[in-house]
DOMI-718286 format. One line per 3 residues: their letters; for each residue x, y, z negated of C-alpha. Coordinates in Angstrom, 3 decimals. Layout:
# DOMI-718286
A	X Y Z ~ ...
//
This chain:
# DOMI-718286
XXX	76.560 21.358 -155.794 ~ 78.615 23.114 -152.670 ~ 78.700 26.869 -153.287
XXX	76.110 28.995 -152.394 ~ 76.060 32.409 -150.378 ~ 73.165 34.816 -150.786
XXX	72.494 37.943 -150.223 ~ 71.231 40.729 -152.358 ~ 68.231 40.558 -150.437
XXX	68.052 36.808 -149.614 ~ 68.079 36.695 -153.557 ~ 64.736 39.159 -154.042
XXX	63.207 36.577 -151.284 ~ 64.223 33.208 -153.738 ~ 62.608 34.611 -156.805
XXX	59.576 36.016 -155.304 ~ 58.740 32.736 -152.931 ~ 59.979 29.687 -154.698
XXX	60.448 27.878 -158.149 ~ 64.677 28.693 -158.490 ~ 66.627 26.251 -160.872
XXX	66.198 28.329 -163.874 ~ 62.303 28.794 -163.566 ~ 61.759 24.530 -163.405
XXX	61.468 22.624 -166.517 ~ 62.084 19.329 -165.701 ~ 59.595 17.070 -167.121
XXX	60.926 13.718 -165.194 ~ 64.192 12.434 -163.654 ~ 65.380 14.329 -160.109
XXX	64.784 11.592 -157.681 ~ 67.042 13.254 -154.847 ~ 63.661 14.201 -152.499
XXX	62.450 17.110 -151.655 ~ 59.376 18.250 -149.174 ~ 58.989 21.918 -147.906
XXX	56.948 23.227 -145.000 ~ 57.726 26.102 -142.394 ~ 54.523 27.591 -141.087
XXX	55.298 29.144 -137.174 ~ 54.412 31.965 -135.767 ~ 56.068 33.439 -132.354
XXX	54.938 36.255 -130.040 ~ 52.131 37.413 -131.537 ~ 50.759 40.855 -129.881
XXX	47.237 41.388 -131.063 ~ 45.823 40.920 -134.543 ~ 42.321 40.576 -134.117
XXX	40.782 37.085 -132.184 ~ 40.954 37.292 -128.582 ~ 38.393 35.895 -125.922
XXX	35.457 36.898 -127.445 ~ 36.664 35.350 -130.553 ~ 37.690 32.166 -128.945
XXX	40.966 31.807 -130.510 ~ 43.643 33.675 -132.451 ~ 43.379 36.213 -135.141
XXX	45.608 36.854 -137.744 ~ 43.335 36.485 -140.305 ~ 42.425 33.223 -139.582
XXX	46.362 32.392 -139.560 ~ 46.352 33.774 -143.021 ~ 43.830 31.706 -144.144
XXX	45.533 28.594 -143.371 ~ 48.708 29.714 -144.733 ~ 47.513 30.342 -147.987
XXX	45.971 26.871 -148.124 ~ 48.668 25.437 -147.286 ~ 50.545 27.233 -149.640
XXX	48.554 26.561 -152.223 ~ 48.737 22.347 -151.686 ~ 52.897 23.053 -151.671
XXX	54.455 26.444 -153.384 ~ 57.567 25.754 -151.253 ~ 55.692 26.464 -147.853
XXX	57.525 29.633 -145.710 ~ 55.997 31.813 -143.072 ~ 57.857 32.721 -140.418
XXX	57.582 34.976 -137.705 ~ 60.323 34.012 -134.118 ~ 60.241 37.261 -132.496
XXX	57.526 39.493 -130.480 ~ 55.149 40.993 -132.731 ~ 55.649 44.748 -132.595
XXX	54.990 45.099 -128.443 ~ 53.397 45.146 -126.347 ~ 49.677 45.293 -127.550
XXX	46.897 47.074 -126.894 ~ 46.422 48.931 -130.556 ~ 50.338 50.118 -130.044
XXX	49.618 52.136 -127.363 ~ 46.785 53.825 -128.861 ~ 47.496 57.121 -131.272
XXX	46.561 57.815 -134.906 ~ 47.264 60.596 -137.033 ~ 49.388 62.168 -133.818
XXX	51.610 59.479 -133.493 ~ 51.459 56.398 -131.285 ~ 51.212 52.946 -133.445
XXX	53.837 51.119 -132.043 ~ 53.479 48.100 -134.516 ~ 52.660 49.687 -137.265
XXX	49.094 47.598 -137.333 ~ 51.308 44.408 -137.616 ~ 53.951 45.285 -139.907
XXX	50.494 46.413 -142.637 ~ 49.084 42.731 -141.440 ~ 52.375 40.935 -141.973
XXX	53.140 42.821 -145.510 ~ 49.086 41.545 -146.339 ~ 49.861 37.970 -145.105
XXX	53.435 37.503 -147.166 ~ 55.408 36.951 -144.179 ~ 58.934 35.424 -145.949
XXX	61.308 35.389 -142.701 ~ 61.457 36.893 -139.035 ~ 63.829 37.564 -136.484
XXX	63.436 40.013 -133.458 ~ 62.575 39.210 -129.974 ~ 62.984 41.548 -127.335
XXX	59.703 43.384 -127.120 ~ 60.685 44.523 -130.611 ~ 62.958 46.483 -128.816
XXX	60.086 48.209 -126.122 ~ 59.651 50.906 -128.753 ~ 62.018 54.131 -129.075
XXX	64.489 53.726 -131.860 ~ 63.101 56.133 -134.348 ~ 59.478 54.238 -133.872
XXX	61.446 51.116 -134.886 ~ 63.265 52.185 -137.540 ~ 60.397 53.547 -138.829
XXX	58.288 49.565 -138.815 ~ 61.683 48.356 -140.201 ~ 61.277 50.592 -143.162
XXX	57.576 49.619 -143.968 ~ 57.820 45.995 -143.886 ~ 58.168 44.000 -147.149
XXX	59.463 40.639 -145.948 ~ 62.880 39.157 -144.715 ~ 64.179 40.224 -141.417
XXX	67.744 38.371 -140.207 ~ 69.559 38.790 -136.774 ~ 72.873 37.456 -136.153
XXX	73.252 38.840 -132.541 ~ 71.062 41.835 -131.920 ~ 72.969 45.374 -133.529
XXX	72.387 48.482 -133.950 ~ 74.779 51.011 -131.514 ~ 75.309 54.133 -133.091
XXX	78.508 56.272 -131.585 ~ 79.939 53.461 -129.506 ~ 79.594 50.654 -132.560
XXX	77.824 47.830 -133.264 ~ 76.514 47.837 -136.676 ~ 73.306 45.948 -138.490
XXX	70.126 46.849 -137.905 ~ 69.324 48.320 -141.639 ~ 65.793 48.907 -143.820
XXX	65.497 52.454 -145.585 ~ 64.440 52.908 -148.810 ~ 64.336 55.188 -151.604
XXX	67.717 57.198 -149.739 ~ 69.661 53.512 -149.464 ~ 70.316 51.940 -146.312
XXX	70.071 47.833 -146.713 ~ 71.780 46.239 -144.097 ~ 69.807 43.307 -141.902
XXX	72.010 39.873 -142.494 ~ 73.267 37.818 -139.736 ~ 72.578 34.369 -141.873
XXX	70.115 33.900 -144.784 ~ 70.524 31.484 -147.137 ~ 67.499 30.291 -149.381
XXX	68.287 27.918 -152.985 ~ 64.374 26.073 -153.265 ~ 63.534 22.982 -155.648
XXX	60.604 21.213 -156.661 ~ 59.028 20.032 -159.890 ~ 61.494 17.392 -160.915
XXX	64.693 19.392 -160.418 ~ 65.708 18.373 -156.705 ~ 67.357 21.500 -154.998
XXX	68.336 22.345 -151.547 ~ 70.300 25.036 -149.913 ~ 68.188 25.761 -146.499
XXX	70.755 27.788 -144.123 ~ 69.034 30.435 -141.322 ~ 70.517 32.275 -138.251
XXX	68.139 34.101 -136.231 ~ 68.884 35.440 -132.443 ~ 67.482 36.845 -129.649
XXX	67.594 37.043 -126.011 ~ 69.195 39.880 -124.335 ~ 66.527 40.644 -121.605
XXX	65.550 44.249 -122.883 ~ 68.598 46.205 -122.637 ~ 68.389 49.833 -124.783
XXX	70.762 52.462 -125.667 ~ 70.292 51.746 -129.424 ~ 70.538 47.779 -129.199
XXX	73.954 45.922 -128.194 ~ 73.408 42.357 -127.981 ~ 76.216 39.109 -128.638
XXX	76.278 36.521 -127.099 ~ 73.525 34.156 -128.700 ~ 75.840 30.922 -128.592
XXX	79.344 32.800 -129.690 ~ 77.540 34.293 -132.605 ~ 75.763 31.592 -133.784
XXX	79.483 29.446 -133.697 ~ 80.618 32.461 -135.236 ~ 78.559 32.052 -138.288
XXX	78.028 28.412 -138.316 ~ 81.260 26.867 -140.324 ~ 80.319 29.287 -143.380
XXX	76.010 27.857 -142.917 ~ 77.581 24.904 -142.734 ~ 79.770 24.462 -145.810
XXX	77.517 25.999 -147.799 ~ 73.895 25.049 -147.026 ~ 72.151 21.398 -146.730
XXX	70.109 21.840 -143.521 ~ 70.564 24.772 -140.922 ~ 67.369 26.189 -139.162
XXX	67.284 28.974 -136.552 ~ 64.750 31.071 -135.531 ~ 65.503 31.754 -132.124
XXX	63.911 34.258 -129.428 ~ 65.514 32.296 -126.296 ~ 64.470 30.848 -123.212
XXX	64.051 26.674 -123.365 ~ 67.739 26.681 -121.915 ~ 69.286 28.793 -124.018
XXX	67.865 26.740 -127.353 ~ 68.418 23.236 -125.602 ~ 72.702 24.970 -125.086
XXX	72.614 25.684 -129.313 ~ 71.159 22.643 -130.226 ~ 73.686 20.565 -128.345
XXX	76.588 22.674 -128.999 ~ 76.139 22.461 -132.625 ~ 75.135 18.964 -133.633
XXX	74.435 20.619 -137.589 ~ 71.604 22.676 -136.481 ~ 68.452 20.722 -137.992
XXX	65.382 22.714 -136.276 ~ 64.634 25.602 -134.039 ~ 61.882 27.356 -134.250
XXX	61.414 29.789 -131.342 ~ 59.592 32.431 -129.211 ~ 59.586 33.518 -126.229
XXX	57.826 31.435 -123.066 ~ 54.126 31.595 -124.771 ~ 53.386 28.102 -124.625
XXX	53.660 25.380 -127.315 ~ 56.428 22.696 -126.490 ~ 58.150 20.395 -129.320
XXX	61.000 18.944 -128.060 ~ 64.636 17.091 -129.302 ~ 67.968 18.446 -128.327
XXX	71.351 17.054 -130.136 ~ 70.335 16.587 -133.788 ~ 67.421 19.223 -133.526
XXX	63.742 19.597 -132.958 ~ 62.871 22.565 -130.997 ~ 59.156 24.224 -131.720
XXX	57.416 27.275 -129.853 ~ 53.645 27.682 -130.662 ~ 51.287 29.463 -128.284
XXX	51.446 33.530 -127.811 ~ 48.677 35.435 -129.786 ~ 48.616 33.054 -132.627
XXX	46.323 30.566 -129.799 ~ 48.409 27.704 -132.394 ~ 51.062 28.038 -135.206
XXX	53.290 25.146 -135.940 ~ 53.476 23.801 -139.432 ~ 56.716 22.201 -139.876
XXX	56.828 19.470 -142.979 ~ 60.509 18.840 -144.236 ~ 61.184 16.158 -146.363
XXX	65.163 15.468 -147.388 ~ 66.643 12.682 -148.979 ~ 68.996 14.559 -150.534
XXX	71.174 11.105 -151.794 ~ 71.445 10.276 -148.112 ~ 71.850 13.254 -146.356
XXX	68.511 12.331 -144.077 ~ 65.986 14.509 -143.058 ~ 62.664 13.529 -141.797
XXX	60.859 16.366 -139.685 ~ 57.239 15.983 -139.211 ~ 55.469 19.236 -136.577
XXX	52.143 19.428 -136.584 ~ 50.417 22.034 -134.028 ~ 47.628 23.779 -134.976
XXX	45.220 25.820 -133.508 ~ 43.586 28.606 -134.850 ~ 40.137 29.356 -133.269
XXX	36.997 30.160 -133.484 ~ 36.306 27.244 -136.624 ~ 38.736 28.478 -138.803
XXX	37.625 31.181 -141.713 ~ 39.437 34.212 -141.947 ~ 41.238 35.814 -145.378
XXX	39.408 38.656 -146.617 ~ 42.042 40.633 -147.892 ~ 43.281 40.769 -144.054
XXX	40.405 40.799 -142.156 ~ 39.153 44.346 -143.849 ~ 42.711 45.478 -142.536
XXX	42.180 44.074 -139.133 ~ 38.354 46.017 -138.977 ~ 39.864 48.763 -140.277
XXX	42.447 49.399 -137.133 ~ 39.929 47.937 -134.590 ~ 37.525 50.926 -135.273
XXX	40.540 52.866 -134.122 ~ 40.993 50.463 -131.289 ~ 37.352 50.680 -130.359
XXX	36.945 54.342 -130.398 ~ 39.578 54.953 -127.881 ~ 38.260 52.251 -125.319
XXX	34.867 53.624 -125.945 ~ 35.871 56.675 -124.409 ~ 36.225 54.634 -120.792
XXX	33.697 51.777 -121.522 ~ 30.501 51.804 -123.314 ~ 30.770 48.089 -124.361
XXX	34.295 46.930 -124.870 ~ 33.357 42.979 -125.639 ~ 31.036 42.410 -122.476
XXX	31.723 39.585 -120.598 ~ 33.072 41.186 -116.927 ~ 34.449 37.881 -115.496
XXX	35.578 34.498 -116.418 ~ 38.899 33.191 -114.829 ~ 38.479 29.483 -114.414
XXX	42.220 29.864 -112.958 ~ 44.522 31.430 -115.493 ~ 45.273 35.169 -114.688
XXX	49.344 35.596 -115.021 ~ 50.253 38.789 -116.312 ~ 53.567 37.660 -118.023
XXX	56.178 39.989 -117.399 ~ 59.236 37.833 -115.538 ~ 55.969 36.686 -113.103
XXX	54.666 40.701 -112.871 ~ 58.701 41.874 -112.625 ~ 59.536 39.387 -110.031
XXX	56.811 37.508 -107.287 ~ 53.378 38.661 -106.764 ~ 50.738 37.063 -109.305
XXX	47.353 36.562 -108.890 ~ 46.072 39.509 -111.375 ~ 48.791 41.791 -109.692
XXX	46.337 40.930 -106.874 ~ 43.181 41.981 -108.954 ~ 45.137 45.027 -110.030
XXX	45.974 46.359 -106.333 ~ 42.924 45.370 -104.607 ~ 41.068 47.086 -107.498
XXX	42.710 49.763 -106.494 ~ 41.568 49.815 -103.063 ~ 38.215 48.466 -103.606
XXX	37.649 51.799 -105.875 ~ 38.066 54.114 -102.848 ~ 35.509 52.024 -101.523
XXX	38.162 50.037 -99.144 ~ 38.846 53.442 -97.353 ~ 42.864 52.654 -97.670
XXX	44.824 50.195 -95.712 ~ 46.696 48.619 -98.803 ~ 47.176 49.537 -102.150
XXX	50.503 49.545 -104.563 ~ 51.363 48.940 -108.183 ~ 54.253 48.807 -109.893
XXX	54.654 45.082 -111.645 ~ 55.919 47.160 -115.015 ~ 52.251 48.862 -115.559
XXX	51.124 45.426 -116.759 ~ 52.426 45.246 -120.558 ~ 50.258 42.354 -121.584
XXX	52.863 39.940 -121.134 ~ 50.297 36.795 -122.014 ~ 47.978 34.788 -119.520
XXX	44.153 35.346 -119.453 ~ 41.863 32.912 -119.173 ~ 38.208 31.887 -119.402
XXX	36.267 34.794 -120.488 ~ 37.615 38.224 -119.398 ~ 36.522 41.167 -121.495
XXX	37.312 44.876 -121.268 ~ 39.641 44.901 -124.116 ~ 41.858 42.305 -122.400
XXX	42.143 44.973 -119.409 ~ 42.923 47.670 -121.880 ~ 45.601 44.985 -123.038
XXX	46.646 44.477 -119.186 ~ 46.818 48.064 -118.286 ~ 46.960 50.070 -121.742
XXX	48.583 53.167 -120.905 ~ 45.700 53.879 -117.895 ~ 46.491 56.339 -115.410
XXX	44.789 57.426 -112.451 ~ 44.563 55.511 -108.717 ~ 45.738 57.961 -106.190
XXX	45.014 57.899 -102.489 ~ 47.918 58.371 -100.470 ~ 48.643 59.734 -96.529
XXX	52.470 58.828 -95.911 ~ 54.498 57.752 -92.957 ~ 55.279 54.250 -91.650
XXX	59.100 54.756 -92.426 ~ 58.804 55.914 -96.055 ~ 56.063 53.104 -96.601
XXX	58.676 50.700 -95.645 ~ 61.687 52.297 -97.605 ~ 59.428 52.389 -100.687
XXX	57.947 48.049 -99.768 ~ 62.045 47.105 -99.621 ~ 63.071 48.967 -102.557
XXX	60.577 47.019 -105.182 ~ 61.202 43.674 -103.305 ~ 65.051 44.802 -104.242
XXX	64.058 45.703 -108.019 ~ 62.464 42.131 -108.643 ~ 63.342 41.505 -112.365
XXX	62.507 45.347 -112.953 ~ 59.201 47.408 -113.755 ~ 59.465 49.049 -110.479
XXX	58.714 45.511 -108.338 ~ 55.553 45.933 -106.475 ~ 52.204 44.233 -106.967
XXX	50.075 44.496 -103.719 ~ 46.809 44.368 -101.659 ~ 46.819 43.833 -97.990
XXX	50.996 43.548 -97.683 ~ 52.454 40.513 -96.578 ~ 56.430 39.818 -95.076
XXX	56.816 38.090 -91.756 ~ 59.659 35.027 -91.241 ~ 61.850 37.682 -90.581
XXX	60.958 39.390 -93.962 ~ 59.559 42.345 -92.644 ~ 57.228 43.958 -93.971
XXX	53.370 43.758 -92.800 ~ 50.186 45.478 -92.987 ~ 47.098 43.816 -92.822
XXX	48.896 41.279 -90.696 ~ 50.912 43.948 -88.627 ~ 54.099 44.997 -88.343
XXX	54.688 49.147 -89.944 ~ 54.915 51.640 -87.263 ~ 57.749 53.872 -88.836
XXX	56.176 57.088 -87.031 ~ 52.501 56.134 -87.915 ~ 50.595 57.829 -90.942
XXX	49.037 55.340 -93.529 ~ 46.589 56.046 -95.991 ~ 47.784 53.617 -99.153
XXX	46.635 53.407 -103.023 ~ 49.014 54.070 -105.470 ~ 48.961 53.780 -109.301
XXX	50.002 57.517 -110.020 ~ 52.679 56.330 -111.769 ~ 54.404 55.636 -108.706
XXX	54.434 59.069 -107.414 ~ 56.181 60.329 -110.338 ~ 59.492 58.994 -109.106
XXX	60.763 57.076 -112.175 ~ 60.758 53.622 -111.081 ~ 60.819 54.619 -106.924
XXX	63.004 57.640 -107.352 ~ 62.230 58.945 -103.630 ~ 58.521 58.493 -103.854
XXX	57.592 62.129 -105.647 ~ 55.112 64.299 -103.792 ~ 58.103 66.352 -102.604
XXX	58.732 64.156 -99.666 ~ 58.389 65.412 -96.893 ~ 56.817 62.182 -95.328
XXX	54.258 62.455 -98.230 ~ 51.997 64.018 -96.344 ~ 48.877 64.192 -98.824
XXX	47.670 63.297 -101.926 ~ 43.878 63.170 -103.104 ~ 43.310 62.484 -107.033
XXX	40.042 61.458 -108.039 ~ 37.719 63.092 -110.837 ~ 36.745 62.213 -113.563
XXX	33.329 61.133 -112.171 ~ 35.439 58.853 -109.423 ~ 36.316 55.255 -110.316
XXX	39.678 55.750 -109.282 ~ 40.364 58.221 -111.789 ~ 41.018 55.410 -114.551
XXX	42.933 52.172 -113.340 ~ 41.371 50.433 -115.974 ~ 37.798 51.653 -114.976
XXX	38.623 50.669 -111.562 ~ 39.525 46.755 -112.524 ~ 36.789 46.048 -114.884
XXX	34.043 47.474 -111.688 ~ 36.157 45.208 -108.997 ~ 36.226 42.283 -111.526
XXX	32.370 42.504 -112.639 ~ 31.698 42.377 -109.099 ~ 33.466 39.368 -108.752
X	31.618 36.977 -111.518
//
């Protein structure tokens, strides 16, 4: 048997989720095969069923997993990134504080989660908020290129307990065996894509760490598997780089696609636990072969739900449901069904203009009864970072738009509506890119109004998300311009005084 690595805590994981070498009495001859599942998870934002119920749920997912685990002991659940932001329940605030994932790290704890890796929304909440769902989780995190910066250096990421720091590893390495003695050394790396830069995170490059850590995973495990948080490119570049890489499971684009690269297989379920993947391993240990068998499966509206985690799930949706109750009587009442998908993923809300930025903006306008010439959002209000479809609920456009705000009507001049229209087609890939109603660009690319050209010395009257005006993502747009010249701001009686309010009228409307 090649030497094995393990960490302190990689050792805690071995004894508490599989049969080790010690613990097996072998009651007939080791016949060199072994079978052991993964069970996938990636960018999962909400914990209760979406759509009505339709699909989702992590309950539901929980159920499964424990059947499955109870058919085969050596059975893993893994988590590839996204599950701490955005969702709706996040933004919401209990006992003073703002939950920021603190509803999914109590879920995952309940469910037994055994291995996870970040992906960049992890990194959406402030450092001290993360920190803090690092120290209440119970299960295996492992990130090879995303550190912690802290005065100029690059350190792990580390869980706090009991006044001792425990550093996050950069590999994992798990000893399992079965009933007749057959072992296996199962190697993990676990990175993430550098698309949410913060002052507290400094990311590696994904492909130089991995190499970096690969010759030691590969002299001392049997099969290498990474949970990844990249883009289909970036996981396609590993898998052909490094020929010893077995499977990928990853995050990250929100639909399911099983693919081969190299020597791998490459899995990504749907966002919002819509499917998980359940991975079935079986290696022939005398050959070296190993036959992968992926299996997607989706969790919906026929699938029971665990007990034990659906009282936790209630429990944190009558928090949920108290807060939306305060804009909306009913928060599950069908508003509108989208036979065409609504995007509201964040590269498609950061960069071109998407059919529910449309909603959004023309909401907008519609809620001052049409008594504005355009209307203006900025792409980064829409945190969802999923695609809604079929039926379209008021909860999914607190999801959408969770942190509110109010729809501001807007008399400015031609020249500073201009300035304001180039600078978010400049910030595409940024919050501060514009969604819009009634703007369109010529074949020159400039800018139009209801069909026609912007008089630089005319006054418009435009809706803005009120965000806007604050001058963080549009740093000249503040209320001290001088070409602002006036602002009116609903009441509380007024649609426009709630975004949200104002979508879920417009959209109703539309059905």
């Amino acid at each position: 048997m090649r030497k094995i690595v393990v960490a302190i805590a990689a050792i805690a994981l071995v004894f508490n989720s599989c049969k080790t070498k010690d613990s097996v009495t072998s009651t007939t001859k080791d016949d060199g095969i072994i079978t052991f599942k993964f069970i996938q998870l990636n960018d999962v934002y909400e914990i209760a069923p979406l759509s009505g119920g339709l699909y989702g749920g992590m309950a539901r997912v929980a159920h499964v997993a424990d059947s499955i685990k109870n058919r085969e002991p050596n059975s893993f659940l893994v988590m590839a990134g996204d599950f701490l932001s955005p969702s709706l329940l996040g933004t919401m605030r209990h006992d003073g504080k703002r939950i920021m994932g603190k509803q999914m790290i109590e879920v995952m704890n309940a469910m037994n989660f055994d291995l996870v890796t970040f992906g960049n929304h992890e990194f959406d909440l402030k450092e001290d908020e993360f920190q803090n769902r690092l120290n209440e989780s119970n299960f295996q995190w492992i990130a090879t290129n995303a550190k912690q910066l802290t005065e100029g250096e690059a350190t792990p990421f580390s869980i706090h307990r009991n006044g001792h720091a425990q550093p996050i590893q950069e590999t994992y390495q798990l000893l399992i065996s079965d009933s007749d003695g057959t072992e296996v050394v199962l190697g993990f790396f676990g990175v993430t894509i550098d698309s949410n830069p913060q002052p507290y995170v400094v990311y590696e490059n994904y492909l130089e760490s991995v190499q970096r850590v690969y010759p030691k995973l590969k002299e001392n495990s049997d099969i290498i598997v990474g949970l990844t948080h990249l883009n289909i490119t970036q996981d396609k570049n590993l898998a052909e780089t490094l020929p010893g890489i077995s499977l990928l499971m990853g995050g990250h684009e929100h639909h399911n696609m099983l693919l081969d690269a190299g020597n791998a297989k490459i899995a990504k379920a749907d966002a919002n636990a819509k499917t998980i993947y359940v991975h079935t391993l079986t290696f022939y240990k005398n050959q070296n072969r190993l036959v992968i068998d992926s299996q997607l499966v989706p969790i919906d509206e026929k699938v029971p739900s665990q007990q034990q985690v659906q009282e936790i799930v209630e429990d944190w949706n009558v928090i949920l449901e108290s807060e939306i109750k305060k804009v909306v009587d009913d928060p599950y009442e069908q508003i509108y069904y989208a036979n065409v998908p609504l995007d509201g993923t964040d590269s498609a809300s950061r960069g071109i203009q998407t059919n529910l930025g449309g909603f959004i903006a023309e909401a907008m306008a519609a809620s001052f009864n049409y008594e504005v010439e355009g209307a203006l959002v900025n792409g980064g209000s829409i945190r969802i970072d999923d695609v809604l479809e079929n039926e379209i609920t008021p909860v999914d456009i607190f999801r959408v738009l969770p942190f509110g705000g109010g729809v501001l009507k807007v008399q400015l001049k031609g020249s500073l509506l201009t300035e304001v229209l180039v600078y978010g087609r400049q910030a595409r890939g940024t919050g501060a890119y514009l969604q819009r109603y009634n703007f369109s660009q010529n074949e020159k690319g400039e800018w139009l109004l209801g069909g026609n050209q912007i008089d630089p010395n005319k006054t418009y009257t435009i809706a803005f998300s009120d965000y806007l005006l604050k001058g963080f993502d549009i740093p000249f747009l503040t209320p001290e311009n001088e070409r602002v010249l006036s602002i009116y701001e609903s009441s509380e009686e007024e649609m426009s005084h709630d975004i949200r309010k104002a979508l879920i009228a417009f959209m109703k409307q539309l059905k």
